[in-house]
DRENKOL-782972 format. One record per residue (C-alpha): residue number from 0; residue in one letter; x, y, z. Coordinates in Angstrom, 2 decimals. Layout:
(r NUM a (X Y Z))
...
//
This chain:
(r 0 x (0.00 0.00 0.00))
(r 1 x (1.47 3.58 -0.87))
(r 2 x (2.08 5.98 1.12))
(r 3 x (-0.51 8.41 -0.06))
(r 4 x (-3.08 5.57 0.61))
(r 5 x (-1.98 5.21 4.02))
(r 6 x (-2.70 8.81 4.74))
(r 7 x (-5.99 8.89 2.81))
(r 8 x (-7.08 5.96 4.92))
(r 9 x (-5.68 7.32 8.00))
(r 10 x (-7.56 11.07 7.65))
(r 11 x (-10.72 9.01 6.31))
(r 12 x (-10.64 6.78 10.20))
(r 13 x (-9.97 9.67 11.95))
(r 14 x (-13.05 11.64 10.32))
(r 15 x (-15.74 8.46 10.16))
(r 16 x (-14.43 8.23 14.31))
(r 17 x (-15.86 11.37 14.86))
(r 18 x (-19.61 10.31 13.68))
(r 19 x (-19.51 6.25 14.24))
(r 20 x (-19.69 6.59 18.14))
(r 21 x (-21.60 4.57 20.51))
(r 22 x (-24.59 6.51 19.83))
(r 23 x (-24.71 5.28 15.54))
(r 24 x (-23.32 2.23 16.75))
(r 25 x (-25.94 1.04 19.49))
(r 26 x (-28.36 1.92 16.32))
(r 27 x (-30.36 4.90 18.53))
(r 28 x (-29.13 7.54 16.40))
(r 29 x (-29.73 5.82 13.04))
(r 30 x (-33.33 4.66 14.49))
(r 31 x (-34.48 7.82 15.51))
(r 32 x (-32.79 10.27 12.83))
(r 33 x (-34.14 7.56 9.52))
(r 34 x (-35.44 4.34 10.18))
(r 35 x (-38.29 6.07 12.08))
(r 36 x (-39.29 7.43 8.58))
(r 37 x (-39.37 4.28 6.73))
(r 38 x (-38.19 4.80 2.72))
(r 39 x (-37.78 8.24 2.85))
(r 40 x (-34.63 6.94 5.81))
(r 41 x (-32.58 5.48 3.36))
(r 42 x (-33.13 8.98 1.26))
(r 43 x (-31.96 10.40 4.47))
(r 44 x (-28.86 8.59 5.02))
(r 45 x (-27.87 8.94 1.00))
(r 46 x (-28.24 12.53 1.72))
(r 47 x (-26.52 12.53 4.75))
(r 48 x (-23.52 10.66 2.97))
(r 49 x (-22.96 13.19 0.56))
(r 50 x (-23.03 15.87 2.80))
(r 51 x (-20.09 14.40 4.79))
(r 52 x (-18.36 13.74 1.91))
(r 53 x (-18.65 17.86 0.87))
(r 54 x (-18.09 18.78 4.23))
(r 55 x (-14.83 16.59 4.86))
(r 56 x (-13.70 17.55 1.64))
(r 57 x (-14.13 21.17 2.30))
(r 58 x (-12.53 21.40 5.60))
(r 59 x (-9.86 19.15 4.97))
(r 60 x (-8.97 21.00 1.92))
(r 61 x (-9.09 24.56 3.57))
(r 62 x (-6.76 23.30 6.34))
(r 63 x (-4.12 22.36 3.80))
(r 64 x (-4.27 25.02 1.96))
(r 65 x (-4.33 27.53 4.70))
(r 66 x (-2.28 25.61 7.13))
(r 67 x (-5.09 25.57 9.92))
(r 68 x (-3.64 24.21 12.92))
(r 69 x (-6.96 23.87 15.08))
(r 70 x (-10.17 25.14 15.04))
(r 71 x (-10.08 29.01 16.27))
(r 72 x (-8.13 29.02 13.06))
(r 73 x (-10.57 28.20 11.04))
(r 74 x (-13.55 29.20 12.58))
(r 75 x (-12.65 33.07 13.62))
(r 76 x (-11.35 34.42 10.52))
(r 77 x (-14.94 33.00 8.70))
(r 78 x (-17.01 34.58 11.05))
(r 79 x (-15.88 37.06 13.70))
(r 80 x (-15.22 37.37 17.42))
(r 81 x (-19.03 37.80 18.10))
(r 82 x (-20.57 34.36 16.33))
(r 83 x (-17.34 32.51 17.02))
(r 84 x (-17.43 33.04 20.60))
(r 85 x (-20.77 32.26 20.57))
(r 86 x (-20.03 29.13 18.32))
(r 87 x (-17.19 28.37 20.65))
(r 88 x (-19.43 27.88 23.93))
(r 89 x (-22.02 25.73 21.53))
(r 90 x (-19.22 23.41 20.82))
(r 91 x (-18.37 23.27 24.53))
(r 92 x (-21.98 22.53 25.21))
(r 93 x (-21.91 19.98 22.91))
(r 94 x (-19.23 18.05 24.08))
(r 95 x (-20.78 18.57 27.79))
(r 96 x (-23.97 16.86 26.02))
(r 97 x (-21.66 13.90 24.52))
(r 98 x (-20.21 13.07 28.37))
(r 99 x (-23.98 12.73 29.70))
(r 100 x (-25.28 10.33 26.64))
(r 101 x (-22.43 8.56 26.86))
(r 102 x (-22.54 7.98 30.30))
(r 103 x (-26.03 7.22 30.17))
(r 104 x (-25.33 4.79 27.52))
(r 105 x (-22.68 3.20 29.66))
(r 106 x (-24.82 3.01 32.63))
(r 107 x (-27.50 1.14 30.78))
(r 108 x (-24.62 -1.99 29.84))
(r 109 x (-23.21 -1.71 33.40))
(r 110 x (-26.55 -2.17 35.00))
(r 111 x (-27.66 -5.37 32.57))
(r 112 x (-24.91 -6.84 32.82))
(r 113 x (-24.76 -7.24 37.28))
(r 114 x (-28.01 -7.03 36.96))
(r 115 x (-28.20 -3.76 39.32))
(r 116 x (-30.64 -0.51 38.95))
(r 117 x (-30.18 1.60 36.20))
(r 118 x (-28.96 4.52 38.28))
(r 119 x (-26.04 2.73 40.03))
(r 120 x (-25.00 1.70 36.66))
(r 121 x (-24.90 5.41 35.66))
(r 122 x (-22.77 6.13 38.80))
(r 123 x (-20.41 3.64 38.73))
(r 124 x (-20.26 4.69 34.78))
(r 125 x (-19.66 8.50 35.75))
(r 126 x (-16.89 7.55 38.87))
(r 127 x (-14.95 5.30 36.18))
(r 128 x (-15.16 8.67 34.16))
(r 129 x (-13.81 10.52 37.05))
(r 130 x (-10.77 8.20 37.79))
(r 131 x (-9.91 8.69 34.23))
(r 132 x (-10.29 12.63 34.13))
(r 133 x (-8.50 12.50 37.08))
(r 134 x (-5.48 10.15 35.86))
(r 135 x (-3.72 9.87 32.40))
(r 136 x (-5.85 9.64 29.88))
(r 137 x (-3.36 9.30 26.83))
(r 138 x (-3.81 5.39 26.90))
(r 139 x (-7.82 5.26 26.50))
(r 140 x (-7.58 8.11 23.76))
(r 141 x (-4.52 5.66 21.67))
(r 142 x (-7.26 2.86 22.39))
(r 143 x (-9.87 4.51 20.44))
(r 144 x (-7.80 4.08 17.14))
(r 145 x (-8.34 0.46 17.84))
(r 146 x (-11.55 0.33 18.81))
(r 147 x (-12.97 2.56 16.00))
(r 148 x (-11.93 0.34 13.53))
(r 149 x (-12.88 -2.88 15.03))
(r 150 x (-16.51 -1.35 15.63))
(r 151 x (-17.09 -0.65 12.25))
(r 152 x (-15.86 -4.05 10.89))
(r 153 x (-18.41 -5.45 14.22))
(r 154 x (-21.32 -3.15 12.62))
(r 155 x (-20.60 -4.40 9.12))
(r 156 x (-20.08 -8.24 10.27))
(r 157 x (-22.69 -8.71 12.78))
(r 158 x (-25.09 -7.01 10.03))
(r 159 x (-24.56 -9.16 7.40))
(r 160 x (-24.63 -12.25 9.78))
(r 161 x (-27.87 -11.65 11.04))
(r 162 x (-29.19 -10.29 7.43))
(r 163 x (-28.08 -13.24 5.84))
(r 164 x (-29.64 -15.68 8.84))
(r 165 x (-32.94 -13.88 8.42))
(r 166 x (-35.73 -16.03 7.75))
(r 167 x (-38.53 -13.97 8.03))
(r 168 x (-39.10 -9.70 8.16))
(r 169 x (-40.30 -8.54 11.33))
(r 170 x (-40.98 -4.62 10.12))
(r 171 x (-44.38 -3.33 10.31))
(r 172 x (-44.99 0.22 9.28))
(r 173 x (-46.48 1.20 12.70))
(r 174 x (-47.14 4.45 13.59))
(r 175 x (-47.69 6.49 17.46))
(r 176 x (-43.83 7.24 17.85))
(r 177 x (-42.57 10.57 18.25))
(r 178 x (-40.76 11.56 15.08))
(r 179 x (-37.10 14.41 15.66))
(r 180 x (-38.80 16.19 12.57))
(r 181 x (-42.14 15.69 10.78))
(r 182 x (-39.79 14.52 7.08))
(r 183 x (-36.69 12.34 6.72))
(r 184 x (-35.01 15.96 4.61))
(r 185 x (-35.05 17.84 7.87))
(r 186 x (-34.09 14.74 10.04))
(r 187 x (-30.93 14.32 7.97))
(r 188 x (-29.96 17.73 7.91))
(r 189 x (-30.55 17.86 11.57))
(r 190 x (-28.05 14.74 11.87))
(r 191 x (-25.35 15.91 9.75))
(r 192 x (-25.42 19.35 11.52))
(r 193 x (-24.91 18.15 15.03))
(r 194 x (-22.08 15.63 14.25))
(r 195 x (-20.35 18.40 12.02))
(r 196 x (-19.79 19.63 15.50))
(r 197 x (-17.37 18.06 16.78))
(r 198 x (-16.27 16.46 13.09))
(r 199 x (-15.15 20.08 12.59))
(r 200 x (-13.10 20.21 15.52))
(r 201 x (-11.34 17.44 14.89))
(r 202 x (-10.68 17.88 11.09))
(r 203 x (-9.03 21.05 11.96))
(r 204 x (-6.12 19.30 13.77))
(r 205 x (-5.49 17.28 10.90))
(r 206 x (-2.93 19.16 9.48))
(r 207 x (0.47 17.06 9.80))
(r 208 x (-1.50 13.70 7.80))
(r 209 x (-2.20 16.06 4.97))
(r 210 x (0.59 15.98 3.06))
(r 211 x (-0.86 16.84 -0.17))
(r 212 x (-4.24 18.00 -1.34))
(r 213 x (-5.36 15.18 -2.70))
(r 214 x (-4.62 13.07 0.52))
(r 215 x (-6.75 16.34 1.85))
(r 216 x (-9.75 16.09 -1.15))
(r 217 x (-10.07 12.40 -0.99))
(r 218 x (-9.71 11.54 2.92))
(r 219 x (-13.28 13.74 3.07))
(r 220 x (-14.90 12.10 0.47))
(r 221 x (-13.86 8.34 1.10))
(r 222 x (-14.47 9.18 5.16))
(r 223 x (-18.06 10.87 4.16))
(r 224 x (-19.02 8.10 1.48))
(r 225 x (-18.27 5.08 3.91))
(r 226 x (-20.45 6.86 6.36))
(r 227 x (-23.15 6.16 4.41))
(r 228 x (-22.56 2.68 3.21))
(r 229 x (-22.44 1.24 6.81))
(r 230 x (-25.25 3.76 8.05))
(r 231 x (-27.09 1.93 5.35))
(r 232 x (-26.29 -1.49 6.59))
(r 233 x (-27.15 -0.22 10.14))
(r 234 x (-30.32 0.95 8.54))
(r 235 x (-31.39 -2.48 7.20))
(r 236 x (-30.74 -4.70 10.29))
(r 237 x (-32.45 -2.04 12.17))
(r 238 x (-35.63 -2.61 9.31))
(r 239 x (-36.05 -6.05 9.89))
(r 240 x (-37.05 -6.03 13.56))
(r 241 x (-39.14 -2.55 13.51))
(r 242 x (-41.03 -1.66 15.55))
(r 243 x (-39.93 -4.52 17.86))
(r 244 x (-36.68 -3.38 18.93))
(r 245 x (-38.38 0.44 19.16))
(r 246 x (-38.48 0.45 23.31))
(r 247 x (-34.90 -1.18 23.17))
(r 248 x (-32.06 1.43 24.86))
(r 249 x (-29.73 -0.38 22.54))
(r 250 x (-31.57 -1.79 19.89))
(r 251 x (-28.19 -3.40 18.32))
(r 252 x (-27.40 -5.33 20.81))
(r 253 x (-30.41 -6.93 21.35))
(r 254 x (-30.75 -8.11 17.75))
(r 255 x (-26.74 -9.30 17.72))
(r 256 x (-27.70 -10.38 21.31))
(r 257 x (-30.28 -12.77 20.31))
(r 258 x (-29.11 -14.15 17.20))
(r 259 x (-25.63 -15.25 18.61))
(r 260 x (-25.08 -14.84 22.33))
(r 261 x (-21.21 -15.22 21.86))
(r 262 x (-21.46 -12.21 19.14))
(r 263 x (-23.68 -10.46 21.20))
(r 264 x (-21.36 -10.32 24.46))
(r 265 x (-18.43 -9.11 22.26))
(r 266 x (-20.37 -6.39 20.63))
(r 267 x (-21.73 -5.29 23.82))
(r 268 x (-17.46 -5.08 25.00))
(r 269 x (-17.07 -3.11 22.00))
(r 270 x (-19.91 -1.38 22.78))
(r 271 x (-18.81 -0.11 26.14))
(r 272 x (-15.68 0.62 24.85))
(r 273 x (-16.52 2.70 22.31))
(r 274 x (-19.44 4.80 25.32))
(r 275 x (-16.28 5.29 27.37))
(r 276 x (-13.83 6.27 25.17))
(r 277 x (-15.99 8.95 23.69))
(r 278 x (-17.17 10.22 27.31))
(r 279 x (-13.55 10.19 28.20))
(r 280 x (-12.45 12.11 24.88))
(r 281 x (-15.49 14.75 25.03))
(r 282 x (-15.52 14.95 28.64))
(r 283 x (-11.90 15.75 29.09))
(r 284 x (-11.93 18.59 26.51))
(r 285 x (-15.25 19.75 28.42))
(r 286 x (-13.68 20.07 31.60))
(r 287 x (-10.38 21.85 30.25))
(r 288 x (-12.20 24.51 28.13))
(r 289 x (-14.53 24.96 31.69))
(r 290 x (-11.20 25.35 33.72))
(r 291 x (-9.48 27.27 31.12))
(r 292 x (-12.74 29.95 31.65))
(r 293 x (-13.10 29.68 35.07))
(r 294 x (-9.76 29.04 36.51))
(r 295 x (-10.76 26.28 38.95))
(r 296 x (-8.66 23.61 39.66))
(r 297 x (-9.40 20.45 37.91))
(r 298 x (-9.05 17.99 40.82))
(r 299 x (-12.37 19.99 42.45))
(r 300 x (-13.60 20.51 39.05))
(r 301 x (-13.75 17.32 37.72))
(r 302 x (-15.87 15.45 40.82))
(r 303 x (-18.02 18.60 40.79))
(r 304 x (-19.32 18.38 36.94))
(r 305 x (-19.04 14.06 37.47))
(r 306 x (-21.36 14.73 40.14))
(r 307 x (-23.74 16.78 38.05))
(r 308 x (-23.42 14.28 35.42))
(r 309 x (-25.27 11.60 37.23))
(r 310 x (-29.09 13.10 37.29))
(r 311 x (-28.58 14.38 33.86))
(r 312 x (-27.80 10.55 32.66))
(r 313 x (-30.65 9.30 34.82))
(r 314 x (-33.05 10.79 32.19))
(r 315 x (-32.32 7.53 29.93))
(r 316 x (-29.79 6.78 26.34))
(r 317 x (-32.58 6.84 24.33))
(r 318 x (-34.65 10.15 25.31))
(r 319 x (-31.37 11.89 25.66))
(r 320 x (-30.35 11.47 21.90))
(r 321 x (-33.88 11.93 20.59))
(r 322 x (-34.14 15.37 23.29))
(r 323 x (-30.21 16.97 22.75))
(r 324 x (-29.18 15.90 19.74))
(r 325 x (-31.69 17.85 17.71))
(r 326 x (-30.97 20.73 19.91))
(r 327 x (-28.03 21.03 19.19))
(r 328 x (-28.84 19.87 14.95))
(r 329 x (-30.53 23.39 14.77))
(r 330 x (-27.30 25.29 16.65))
(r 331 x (-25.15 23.76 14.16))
(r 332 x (-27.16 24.70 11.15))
(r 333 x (-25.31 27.83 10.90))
(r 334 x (-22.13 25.50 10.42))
(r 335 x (-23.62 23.17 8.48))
(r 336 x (-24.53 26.44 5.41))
(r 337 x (-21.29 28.53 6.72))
(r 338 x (-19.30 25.24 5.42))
(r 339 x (-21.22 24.64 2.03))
(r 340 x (-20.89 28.31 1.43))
(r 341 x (-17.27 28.54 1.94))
(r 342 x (-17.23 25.48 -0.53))
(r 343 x (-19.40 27.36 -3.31))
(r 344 x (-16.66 30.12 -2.79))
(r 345 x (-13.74 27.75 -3.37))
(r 346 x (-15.85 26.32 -6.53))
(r 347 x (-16.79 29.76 -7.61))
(r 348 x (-12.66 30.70 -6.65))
(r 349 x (-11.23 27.73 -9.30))
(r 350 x (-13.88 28.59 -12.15))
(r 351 x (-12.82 32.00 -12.22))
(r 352 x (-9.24 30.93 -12.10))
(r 353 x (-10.06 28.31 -14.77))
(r 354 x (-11.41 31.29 -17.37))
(r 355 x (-9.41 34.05 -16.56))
(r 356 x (-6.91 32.42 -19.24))
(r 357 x (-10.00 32.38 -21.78))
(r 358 x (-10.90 36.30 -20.86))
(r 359 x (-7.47 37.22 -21.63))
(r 360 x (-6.99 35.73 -24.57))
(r 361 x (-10.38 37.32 -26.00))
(r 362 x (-9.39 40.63 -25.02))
(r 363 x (-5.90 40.90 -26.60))
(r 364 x (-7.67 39.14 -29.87))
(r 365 x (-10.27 42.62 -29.73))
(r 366 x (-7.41 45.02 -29.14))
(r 367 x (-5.25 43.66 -32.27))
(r 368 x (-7.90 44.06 -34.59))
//
């Protein structure tokens, strides 16, 4: 494999790791953003697909070509100290928002699998947090390059096992649940613009793996695209038991769960994994933008929001993605345009640059004769 596949690859992981987190992988998001809307979902999740692909593209290419080294770089410049501050505290929110599902998430494994109440499994999930915040964390954050990777091949594999073992379709068009948005358009827009969020963030610090722009050009479209083919995948298994797997926290597991018990305890390690490491990752950078504001020390910082965690997780997995999520889908609208605008620019930018040539050559034909 070359070395400019390598990196292509490599910036294509890194981006898809931002979106395929516990929440797309347990199959809530992908239930509640497209399979709740039947055909037009898979519209959604096309749609959806190409929009990451733009908006990796786009980003990735503005960092290499204006060397962006993190995301006040890119973000301030575009759109002022006013709406970037503002932006700024939405994307703290945000990954405030991720710790809670995640520990919430977390809790509900814990507490299946000791069998305990729900809300000792969400403590025990939020002191494991804490021990981490409060220790090194560089080891859990190398073990999400792992674990990313091995999810996504579990998605795909478990998928196809239990699509392929089908005998019968379960899915019944039923109607009475409460839908993010009342069409699959909005619901997808909605999805893309709250995991541009973070995906943003992260893409920003990508800098030293794009060594060219092509690596830059084709680790957004590649990362975007294969979004959408698993998504779709997700999509299906999640089809063939609906609505019997609608009241499920983690409707994945259950249908791994009781198809293969053996597949169904790994994926719910995975799982687990995966709801830690991304607590851990959007927790940590929660607590050092709120001590970086407030100047608090971190050891009394980090049992104080921990602590505050705990009720907020309590509300359930499930009703917190359907209830923050789209919150924070119609903050990062804005983003979401801001982005495909700047890209219309740099399209606009390369046609003009791509006839200028053309112009020239007309003009000094009209002057000689």
């Amino acid at each position: 494999m070359s070395g400019e596949l390598k990196n292509i690859l490599k910036v294509a992981s890194i981006y898809m790791a931002t979106v395929i987190g516990a929440g797309f992988a347990s199959g809530q998001e992908i239930m509640q953003f497209f399979s709740y809307y039947y055909e037009g979902g898979f519209y959604g999740i096309v749609l959806a697909g190409i929009l990451f692909a733009l908006i990796g593209y786009i980003v990735l290419v503005k960092v290499y070509s204006e060397r962006i080294r993190n995301y006040e770089e890119f973000l301030f410049p575009t759109v002022g100290w006013v709406i970037g501050w503002i932006m700024e505290i939405m994307v703290t929110l945000f990954m405030g928002a991720v710790l809670c599902i995640m520990v919430a998430g977390a809790g509900n494994i814990i507490s299946d699998a000791i069998n305990i109440p729900y809300h000792y499994g969400t403590m025990i999930a939020a002191i494991l947090c804490m021990i981490a915040f409060l220790t090194d964390i560089k080891g859990i954050v190398a073990l999400s390059s792992f674990v990313t990777p091995v999810l996504v091949l579990g998605i795909l594999g478990a998928g196809f096992y239990v699509i392929a073992n089908m005998n019968r379709w379960v899915f019944n068009p039923a109607s009475g649940f409460d839908l993010i948005t009342d069409n699959w358009l909005f619901s997808s827009l909605l999805y893309v613009s709250y995991n541009s969020i973070s995906g943003v963030v992260v893409m920003c610090s990508l800098l030293p793996y794009l060594k060219s722009r092509r690596i830059a050009a084709a680790g957004g479209i590649v990362g975007g695209l294969m979004l959408s083919i698993i998504a779709i995948v997700l999509n299906i298994l999640l089809y063939l038991f609906y609505p019997d797997i609608v009241s499920d926290e983690i409707p994945v597991l259950t249908i791994i769960g009781g198809y293969n018990s053996v597949l169904g305890e790994l994926y719910k390690v995975l799982l687990l994994l995966a709801m830690f490491i991304s607590a851990i990752t959007s927790g940590y950078g929660f607590i050092e933008r709120i001590a970086n504001k407030v100047k608090i020390s971190r050891k009394i910082l980090i049992p104080v929001i921990c602590g505050f965690v705990v009720p907020i997780s309590n509300v359930g997995f499930s009703e917190l993605i359907s209830s923050i999520y789209p919150i924070f889908g119609y903050m990062g609208m804005f983003m979401l345009f801001m982005i495909l605008f700047q890209g219309l620019n740099m399209l606009f930018s390369k046609l003009a640059v791509s006839f200028a040539p053309i112009s020239c050559k007309r003009r000094y034909k009209n002057r000689n004769q």
